[in-house]
C-alpha angles and dihedrals in degrees: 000000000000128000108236120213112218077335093285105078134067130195076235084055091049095046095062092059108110102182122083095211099057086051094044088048086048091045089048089047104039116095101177118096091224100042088052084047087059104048098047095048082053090042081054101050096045084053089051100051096046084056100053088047097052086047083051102050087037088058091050092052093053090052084051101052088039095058085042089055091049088054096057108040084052085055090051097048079061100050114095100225142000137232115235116211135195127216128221136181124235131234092233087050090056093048089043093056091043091060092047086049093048089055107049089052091055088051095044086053100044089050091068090059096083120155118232125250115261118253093232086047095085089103097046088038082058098042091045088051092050095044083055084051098059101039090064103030089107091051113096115228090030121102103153110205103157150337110286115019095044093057103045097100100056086238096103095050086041090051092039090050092040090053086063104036101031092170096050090085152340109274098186097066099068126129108206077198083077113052102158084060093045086051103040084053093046104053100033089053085048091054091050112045095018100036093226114150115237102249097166127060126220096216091052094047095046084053085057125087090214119355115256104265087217089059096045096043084056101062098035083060094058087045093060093046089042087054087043090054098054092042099243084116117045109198137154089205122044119208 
């Protein structure tokens, strides 16, 4: 027996819903525990799917390119002789690397310069951690706890961007095994759609055994103004 939902719609219905947003607008309307139920196991099992398909068509990649590599290995052992190259590298390019670096110093050092929390900020600290809590509660791999341990692996700021901006990238392919990459992604696509600045660096917090909870409470903090700004989060108090 199916659960109807305001006698219109099923968890059947609700299965064949292919787009993240209309499910995360459902799950954001939506005030009835059942109904909520509902939605997020829906939310989980469209996320899973879409997992198991990108892992399918990756596999199928990698037979492709494999056989392609065969090909062509098996081209070269024919071939008489070989040309050797040598590689050298531009003045542009050199320029170009000294920039990046420069960059990535000035980030690394403007990561450590983090405020510290105010002392009557115990109570928004708590709402702003539980808002986090339920924005990514349908997202697999995230169980937000706190401010420092539940992010380290990237896998939390990629899930709490990805709520608000479900087409700026593909969250189920994700490695937490690869949490500079997790970060880089969700900060820059923070800066870009959000317009939040990237306060926190992914170098610095790789380097670090669990992020500073003062660091990342900041700039969960300017995430959640920047989303008010723009409307996408509709609040009388701001965290």
């Amino acid at each position: 027996m199916e659960t109807k939902m305001d006698g219109s719609l099923s968890s059947k219905d609700l299965a064949s819903i292919e787009d993240e947003e209309v499910l995360n607008k459902m799950l954001d309307t939506a005030t009835d525990f059942e109904e909520r139920r509902i939605i997020r196991a829906a939310l989980r099992d469209l996320l899973k799917k879409k997992r198991e398909k990108r892992e399918q068509e990756r596999g199928s990649r990698q037979q492709d390119l494999s056989k392609a590599g065969g090909a062509a290995r098996a081209s070269m052992n024919q071939q008489p002789t070989t040309q050797k190259s040598t590689t050298q590298q531009s003045p542009s390019s050199s320029t170009s690397f000294n920039k990046t670096s420069s960059r990535a110093s000035t980030a690394v050092a403007s990561s450590h310069k983090c405020p510290s929390a105010a002392p009557n900020a115990k109570n928004v600290k708590q709402m702003l951690l539980d808002w986090c809590r339920a924005k990514t509660e349908p997202y697999e791999g995230v169980d937000i706890q706190n401010f420092s341990s539940s992010w380290k692996d990237g896998i939390a700021f990629c899930a709490l961007v990805h709520r608000f901006f479900p087409d700026a990238f593909e969250y189920s392919i994700l490695n937490p095994n690869k949490p500079r990459d997790n970060f880089q992604l969700a900060f820059s696509t923070a800066e870009k759609m959000a317009g939040c600045p990237p306060l926190l660096d992914a170098d610095d917090l790789v380097r670090m055994q669990e992020p500073d909870w003062k660091c990342v409470y900041t700039y969960i903090q300017e995430f959640y103004r920047c989303l008010v700004e723009k409307g996408l989060v509709k609040t009388k108090k701001r965290p």
